[in-house]
C-alpha positions as CSV (number, residue, x, y, z in Angstrom):
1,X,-0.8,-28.2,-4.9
2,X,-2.4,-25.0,-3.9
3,X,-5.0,-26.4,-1.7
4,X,-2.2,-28.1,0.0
5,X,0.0,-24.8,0.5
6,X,-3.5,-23.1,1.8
7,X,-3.4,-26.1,4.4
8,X,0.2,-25.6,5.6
9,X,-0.9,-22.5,5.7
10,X,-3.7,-22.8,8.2
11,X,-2.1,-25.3,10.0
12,X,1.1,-23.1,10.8
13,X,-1.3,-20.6,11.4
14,X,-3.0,-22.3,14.5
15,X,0.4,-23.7,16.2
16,X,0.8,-20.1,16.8
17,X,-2.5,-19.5,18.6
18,X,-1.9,-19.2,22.8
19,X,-3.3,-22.3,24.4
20,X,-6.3,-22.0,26.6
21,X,-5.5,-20.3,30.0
22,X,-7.4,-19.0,32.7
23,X,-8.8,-15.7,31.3
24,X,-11.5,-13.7,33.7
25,X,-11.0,-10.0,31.5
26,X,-14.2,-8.0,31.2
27,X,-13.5,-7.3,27.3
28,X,-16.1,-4.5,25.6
29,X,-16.0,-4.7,21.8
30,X,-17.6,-2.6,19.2
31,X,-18.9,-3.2,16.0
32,X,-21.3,-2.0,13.1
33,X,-23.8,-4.4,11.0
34,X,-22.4,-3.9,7.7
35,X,-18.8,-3.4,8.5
36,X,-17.1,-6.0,5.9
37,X,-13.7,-5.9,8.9
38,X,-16.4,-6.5,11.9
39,X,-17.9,-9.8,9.7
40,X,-14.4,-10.9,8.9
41,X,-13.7,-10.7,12.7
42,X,-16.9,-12.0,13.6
43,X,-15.7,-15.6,14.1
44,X,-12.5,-15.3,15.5
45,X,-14.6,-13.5,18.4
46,X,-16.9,-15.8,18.6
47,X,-14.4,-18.4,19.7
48,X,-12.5,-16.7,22.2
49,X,-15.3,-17.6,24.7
50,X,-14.6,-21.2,23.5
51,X,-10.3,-20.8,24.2
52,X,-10.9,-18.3,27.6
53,X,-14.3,-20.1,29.1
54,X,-13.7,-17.5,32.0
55,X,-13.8,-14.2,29.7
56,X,-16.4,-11.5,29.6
57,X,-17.0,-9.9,26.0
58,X,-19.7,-7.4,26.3
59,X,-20.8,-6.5,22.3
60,X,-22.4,-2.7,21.2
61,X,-23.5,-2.5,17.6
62,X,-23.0,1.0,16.7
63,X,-24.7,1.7,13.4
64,X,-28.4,0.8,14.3
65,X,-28.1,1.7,17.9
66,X,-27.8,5.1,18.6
67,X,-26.7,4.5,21.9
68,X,-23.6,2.3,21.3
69,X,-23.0,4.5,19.2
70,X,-22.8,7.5,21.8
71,X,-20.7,5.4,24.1
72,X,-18.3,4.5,21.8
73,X,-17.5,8.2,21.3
74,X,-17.7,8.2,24.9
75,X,-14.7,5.5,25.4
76,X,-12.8,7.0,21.9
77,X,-12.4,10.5,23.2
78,X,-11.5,9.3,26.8
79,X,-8.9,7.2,25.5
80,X,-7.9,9.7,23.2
81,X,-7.5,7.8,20.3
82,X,-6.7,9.7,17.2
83,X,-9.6,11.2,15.1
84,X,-8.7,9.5,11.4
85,X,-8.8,6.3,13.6
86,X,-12.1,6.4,15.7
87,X,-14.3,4.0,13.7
88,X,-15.5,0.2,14.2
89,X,-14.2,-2.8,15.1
90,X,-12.8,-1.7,18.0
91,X,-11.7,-3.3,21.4
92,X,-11.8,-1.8,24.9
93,X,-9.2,-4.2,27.4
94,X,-8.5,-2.6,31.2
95,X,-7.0,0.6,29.8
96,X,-5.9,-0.6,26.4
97,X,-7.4,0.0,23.3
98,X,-7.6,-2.0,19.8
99,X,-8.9,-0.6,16.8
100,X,-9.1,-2.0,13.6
101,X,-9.2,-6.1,12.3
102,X,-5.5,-6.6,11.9
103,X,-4.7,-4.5,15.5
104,X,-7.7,-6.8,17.0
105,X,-6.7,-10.0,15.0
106,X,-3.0,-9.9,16.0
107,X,-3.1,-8.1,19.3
108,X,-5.9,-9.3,21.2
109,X,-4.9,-12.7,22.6
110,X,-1.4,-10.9,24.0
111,X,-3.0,-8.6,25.4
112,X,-5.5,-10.7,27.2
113,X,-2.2,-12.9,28.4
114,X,-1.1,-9.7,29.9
115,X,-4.0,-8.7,31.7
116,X,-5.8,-12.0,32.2
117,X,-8.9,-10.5,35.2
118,X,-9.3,-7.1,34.5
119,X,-12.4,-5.2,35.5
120,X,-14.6,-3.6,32.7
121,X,-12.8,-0.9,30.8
122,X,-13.3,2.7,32.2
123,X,-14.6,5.2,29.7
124,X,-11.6,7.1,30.6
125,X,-8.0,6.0,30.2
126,X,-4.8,7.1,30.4
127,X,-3.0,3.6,28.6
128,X,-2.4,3.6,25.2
129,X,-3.6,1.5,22.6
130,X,-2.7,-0.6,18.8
131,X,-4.9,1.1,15.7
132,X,-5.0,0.2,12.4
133,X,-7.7,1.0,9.1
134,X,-11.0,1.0,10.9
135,X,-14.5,1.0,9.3
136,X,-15.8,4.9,9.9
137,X,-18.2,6.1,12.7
138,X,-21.1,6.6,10.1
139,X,-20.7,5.4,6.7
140,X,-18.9,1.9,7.0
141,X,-15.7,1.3,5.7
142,X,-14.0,4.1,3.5
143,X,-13.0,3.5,0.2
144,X,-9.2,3.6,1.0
145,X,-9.8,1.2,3.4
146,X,-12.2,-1.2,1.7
147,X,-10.2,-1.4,-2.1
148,X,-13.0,-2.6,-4.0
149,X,-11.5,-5.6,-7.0
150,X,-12.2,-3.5,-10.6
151,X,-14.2,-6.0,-13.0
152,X,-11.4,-5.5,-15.5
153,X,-9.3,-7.7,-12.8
154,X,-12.3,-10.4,-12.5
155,X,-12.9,-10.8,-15.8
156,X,-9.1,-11.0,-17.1
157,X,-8.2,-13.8,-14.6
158,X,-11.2,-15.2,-15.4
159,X,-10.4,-15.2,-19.5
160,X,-7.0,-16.5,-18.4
161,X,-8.3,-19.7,-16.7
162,X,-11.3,-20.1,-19.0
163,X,-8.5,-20.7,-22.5
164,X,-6.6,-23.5,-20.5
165,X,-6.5,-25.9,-22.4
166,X,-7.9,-28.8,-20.3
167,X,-11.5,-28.0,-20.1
168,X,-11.5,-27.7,-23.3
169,X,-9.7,-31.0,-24.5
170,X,-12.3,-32.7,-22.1
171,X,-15.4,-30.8,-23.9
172,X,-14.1,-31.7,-27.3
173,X,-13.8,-35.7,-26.5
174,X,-17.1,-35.7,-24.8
175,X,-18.5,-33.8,-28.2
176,X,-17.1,-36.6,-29.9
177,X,-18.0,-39.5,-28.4
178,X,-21.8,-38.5,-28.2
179,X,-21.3,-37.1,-31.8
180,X,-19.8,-41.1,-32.7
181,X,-22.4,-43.2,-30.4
182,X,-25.4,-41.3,-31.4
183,X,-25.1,-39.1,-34.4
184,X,-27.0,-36.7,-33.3
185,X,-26.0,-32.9,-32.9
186,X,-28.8,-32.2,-30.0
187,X,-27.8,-35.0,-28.3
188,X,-24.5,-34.2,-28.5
189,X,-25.5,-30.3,-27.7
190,X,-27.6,-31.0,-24.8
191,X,-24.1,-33.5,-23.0
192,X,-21.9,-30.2,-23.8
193,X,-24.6,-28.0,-22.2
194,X,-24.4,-30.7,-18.9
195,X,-20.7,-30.5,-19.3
196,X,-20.6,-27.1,-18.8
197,X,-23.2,-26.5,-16.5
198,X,-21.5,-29.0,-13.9
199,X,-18.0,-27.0,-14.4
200,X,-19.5,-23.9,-13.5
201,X,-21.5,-24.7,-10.4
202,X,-18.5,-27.1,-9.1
203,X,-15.9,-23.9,-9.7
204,X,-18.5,-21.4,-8.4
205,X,-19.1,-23.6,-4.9
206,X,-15.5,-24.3,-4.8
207,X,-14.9,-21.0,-4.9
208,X,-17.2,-20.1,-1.8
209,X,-15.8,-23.3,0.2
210,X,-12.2,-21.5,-0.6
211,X,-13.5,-18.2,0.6
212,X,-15.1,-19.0,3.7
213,X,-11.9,-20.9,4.6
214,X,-10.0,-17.9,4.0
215,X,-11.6,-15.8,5.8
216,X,-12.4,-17.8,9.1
217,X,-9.0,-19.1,8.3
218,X,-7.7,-15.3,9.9
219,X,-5.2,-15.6,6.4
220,X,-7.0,-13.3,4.3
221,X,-3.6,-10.8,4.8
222,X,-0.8,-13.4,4.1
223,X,-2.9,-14.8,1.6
224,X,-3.2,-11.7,-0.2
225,X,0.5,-11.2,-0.1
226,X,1.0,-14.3,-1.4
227,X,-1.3,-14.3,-4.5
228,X,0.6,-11.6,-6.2
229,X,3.7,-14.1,-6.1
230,X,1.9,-17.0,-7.0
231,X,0.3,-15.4,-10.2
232,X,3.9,-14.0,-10.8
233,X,4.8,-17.7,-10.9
234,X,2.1,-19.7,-12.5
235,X,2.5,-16.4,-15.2
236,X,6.3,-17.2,-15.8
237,X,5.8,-21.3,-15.9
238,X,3.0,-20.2,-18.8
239,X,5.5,-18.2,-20.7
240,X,7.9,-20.9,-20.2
241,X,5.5,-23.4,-22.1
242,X,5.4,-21.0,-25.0
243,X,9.1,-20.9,-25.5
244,X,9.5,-24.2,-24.2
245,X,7.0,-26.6,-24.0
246,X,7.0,-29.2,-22.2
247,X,10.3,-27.9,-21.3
248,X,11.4,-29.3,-18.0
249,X,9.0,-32.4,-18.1
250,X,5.5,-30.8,-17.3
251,X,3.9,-28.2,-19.2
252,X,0.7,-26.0,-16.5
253,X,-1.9,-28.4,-18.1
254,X,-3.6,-31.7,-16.7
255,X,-0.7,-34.5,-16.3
256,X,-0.2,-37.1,-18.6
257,X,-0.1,-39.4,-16.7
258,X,-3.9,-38.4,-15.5
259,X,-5.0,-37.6,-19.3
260,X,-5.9,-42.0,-19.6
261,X,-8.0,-42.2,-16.8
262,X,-9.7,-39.1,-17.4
263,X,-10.5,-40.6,-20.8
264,X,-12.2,-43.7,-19.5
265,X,-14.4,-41.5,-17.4
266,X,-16.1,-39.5,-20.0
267,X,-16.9,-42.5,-22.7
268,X,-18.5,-43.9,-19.4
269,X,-20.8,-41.0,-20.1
270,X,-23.6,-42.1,-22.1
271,X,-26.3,-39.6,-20.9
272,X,-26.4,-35.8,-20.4
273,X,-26.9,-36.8,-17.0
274,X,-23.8,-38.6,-16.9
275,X,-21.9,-35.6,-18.8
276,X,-22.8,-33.1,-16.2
277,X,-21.5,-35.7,-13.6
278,X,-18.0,-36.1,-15.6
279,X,-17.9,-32.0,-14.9
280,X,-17.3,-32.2,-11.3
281,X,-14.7,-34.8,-11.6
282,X,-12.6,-33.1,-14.9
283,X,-12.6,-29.9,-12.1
284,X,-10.5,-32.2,-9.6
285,X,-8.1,-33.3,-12.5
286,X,-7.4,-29.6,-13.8
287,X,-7.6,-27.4,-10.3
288,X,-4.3,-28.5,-9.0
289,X,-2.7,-27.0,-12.3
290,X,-4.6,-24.3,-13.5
291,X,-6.6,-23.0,-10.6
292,X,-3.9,-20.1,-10.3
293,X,-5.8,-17.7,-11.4
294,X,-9.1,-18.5,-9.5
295,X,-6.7,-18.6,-6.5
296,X,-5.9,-15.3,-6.9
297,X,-9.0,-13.9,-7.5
298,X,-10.4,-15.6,-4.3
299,X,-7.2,-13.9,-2.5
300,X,-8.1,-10.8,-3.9
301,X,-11.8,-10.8,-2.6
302,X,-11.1,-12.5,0.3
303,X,-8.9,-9.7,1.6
304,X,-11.4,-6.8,0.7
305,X,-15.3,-7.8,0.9
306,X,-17.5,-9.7,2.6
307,X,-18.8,-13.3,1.8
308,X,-22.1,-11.5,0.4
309,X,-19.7,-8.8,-1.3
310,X,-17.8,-11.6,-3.0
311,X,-20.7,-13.7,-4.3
312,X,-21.6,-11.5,-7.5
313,X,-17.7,-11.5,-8.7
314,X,-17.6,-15.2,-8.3
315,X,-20.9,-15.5,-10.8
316,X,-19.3,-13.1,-13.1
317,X,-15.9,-14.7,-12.6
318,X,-17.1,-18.1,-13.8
319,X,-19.5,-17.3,-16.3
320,X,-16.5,-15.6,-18.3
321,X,-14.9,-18.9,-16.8
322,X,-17.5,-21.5,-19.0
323,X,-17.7,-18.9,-22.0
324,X,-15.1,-20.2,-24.2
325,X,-17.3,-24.1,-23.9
326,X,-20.2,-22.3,-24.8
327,X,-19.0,-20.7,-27.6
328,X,-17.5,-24.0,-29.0
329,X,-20.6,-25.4,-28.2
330,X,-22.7,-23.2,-30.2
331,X,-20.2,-23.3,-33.3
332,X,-20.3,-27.0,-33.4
333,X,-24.2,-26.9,-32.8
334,X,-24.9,-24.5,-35.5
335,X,-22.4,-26.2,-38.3
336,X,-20.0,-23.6,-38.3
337,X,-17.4,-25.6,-37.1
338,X,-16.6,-29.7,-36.3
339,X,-14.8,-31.4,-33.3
340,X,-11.8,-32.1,-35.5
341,X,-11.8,-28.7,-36.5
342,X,-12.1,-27.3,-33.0
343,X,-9.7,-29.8,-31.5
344,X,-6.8,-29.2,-34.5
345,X,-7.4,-25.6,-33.5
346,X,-6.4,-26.0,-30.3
347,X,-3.1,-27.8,-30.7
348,X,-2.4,-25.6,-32.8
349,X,-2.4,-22.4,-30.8
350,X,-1.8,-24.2,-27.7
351,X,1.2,-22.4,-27.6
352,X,0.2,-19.1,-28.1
353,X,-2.5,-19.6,-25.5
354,X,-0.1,-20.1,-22.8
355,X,1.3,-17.0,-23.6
356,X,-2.0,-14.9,-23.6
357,X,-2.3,-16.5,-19.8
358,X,1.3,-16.2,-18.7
359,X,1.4,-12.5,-20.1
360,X,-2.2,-11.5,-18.0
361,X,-1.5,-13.2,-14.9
362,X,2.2,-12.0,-14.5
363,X,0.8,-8.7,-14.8
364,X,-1.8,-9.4,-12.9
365,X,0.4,-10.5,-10.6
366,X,2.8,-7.4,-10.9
367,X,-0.3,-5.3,-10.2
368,X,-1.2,-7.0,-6.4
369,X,2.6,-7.1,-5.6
370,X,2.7,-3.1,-6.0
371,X,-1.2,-2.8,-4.4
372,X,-2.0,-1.2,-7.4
373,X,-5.3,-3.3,-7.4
C-alpha cells in the first residue's frame, strides 16, 4: 500500500513537469561538494540538458575552488541578494536569481519558459530573484537548515517495527520446524541466525532503493509532510487493535488470508540456506502492513541528509530492527526459554504490543507534523 501511494506520488509528480521546448538560455549554477541540498539537486540538473537539448548550464564548485567561490560573491552582491541568503545551490538566469533547492527545484523550469535564449547572466543585475534556506558560503549547510534526525527518533521507530508481530510469528515456526525435523538446537540456531540475517540486509537495501527514489524522485518535501500523517494513522489503526482487535476485519499485521501460503514457504526450508532465503520473501508479506514506521524514518532522512548521511541511521535503524529475533534466538538457544513458550507469549501480549507501537508512532507522528523533529 505504501509503495503504491509513493508511485502515485511520482507519477503525479511528473505529469506536472513542462514538456520539452526549445530552450537556448545560458544558465550559470553554483554549488559546493559537500552541500547535502546541491547532491539532492544534482540529478534534477543533470537532466535538464536531456528535456532543453538547446540549454547552456555553466557549473562553479565553490568550496574547493577559490575562484568560484570569488565570483559567486561577485554575482551575489551585484544582484543584491540578501546577506542571510547568499550561500550554495544557487542559480544565475538573464537577470533572475534562484537560491536555494526548493526556489531552484520549483522555479527553475518557469523561469526558463519565460526566458527561453537569454545570454549569460551579467554579474550585475537589476531583476529580482526566488530564495529560500541555502547551504552557507563557507561551512556547508547550517544547522537550522540541515535538521539532523536525533537517534532517540531512529531507534524508537525502529523498536516500533521490530515488536510487530509478524516477523516474529515467522521466526518462531521456522524455530519449530527445524527444532521437529532435526532435533537439534544448533541446527535450529544456525536457520534463525539465516532468518535474521536475510531480514536485515532485505530491509536495509530496501531501505536505500526507497531513499534514492525519494530523493531523485524531487518528493523529499511532500513526502516529509506526509510521513507525519501517515505515522499519525498507522499509530491510531495500532491503538485501534488494542481496544479492538480485529475490529473492522483486519488488524496492522500480515493478512490471513496470506498467513497459509507463507506457511508452506518456510517448511519448504530445510537448510539454513533455505531459511535465509524464506527472509527476503516474509519481508514482501509484512512491508505492505507494517513498514509504517520504516516509511517514515526514510521520509525523515530523505528530507534532511544525503544518501551517504543516511546510510549509518539505516544500519542502526535495522539492527534495533532484527534485535527482538536475536534475543529470542538466544533464549531459545541457551534453554531459557522454548518455541511454545515464546509463541504463547506473544499471543498473549499481542495486544499490548500494538499499543506500545500505536502510542510511539502517533507521537512520533505528532512530533514531524509540529517540525519538532
Amino acid at each position: 500500500m505504501l509503495l503504491v501511494i509513493f508511485f502515485l506520488l511520482s507519477s503525479w509528480a511528473g505529469a506536472q513537469t513542462a514538456s520539452a521546448q526549445e530552450v537556448s538560455s545560458c544558465v550559470y549554477y553554483f554549488w559546493g561538494e559537500g552541500c547535502p541540498q546541491c547532491e539532492r539537486l544534482a540529478p534534477f540538473i543533470e537532466e535538464l540538458p536531456l528535456q532543453y537539448p538547446g540549454i547552456q548550464i555553466e557549473k562553479f564548485e565553490i568550496y574547493r575552488d577559490r575562484g568560484n567561490a570569488l565570483r559567486l560573491n561577485e554575482y551575489l552582491e551585484g544582484h543584491k541578494v540578501p546577506s542571510s541568503f547568499r550561500g550554495v545551490p544557487a542559480v544565475f538566469l538573464g537577470e533572475r536569481y534562484l537560491i536555494g533547492e526548493d526556489a531552484i527545484r520549483e522555479n527553475l523550469e518557469k523561469e526558463l519558459a519565460a526566458n527561453p535564449a537569454t545570454a549569460c547572466p551579467s554579474p550585475s543585475s537589476s531583476g529580482a530573484g526566488i530564495v529560500g534556506e541555502p547551504c552557507s558560503l563557507t561551512e556547508g549547510c547550517p544547522v537550522e537548515t540541515q535538521k539532523m534526525p536525533t537517534l532517540i527518533t531512529i531507534i524508537g521507530a525502529a523498536l516500533v517495527d521490530s515488536i510487530n508481530p509478524c516477523a516474529i510469528a515467522v521466526l518462531l515456526i521456522l524455530l519449530s520446524s527445524f527444532l521437529l525435523e532435526a532435533g537439534s538446537r544448533k541446527r535450529a540456531l544456525a536457520a534463525g541466525l539465516a532468518f535474521t540475517v536475510s531480514i536485515y540486509l532485505a530491509y536495509f537495501f530496501l531501505g536505500l532503493g526507497l531513499f534514492s527514489a525519494i530523493q531523485v524522485s524531487g518528493l523529499s518535501d511532500l513526502v516529509y509532510r506526509l510521513v507525519g500523517i501517515l505515522a499519525i494513522i498507522v499509530g491510531l489503526l495500532n491503538i485501534k487493535d488494542y481496544f479492538w482487535y480485529r475490529g473492522g476485519g483486519f488488524a496492522m499485521e500480515i493478512p490471513r488470508s496470506w498467513r497459509h501460503a507463507l506457511k508452506d514457504i518456510i517448511y519448504k526450508a530445510t537448510s539454513p540456506l533455505g531459511a535465509f532465503l524464506v527472509g527476503f520473501v516474509v519481508v514482501l508479506f509484512e512491508l505492505p502492513c507494517t513498514g509504517g514506521p520504516y516509511f517514515f524514518v526514510l521520509g525523515l532522512l530523505a528530507k534532511n541528509l544525503t544518501l551517504a548521511g543516511a546510510v549509518p541511521y539505516l544500519i542502526l535503524y535495522n539492527v534495533f530492527f532484527v534485535l527482538p529475533l536475536l534475543l529470542i534466538l538466544g533464549l531459545v538457544f541457551l534453554g531459557y526459554s522454548t518455541v511454545e513458550k515464546a509463541a504463547e507469549w506473544k499471543e498473549r501480549n499481542i495486544r499490548l504490543l500494538h499499543l506500545i507501537a500505536g502510542v510511539v508512532l502517533t507521537a512520533l507522528g505528532v512530533a514531524v507534523t509540529l517540525r519538532l523533529v
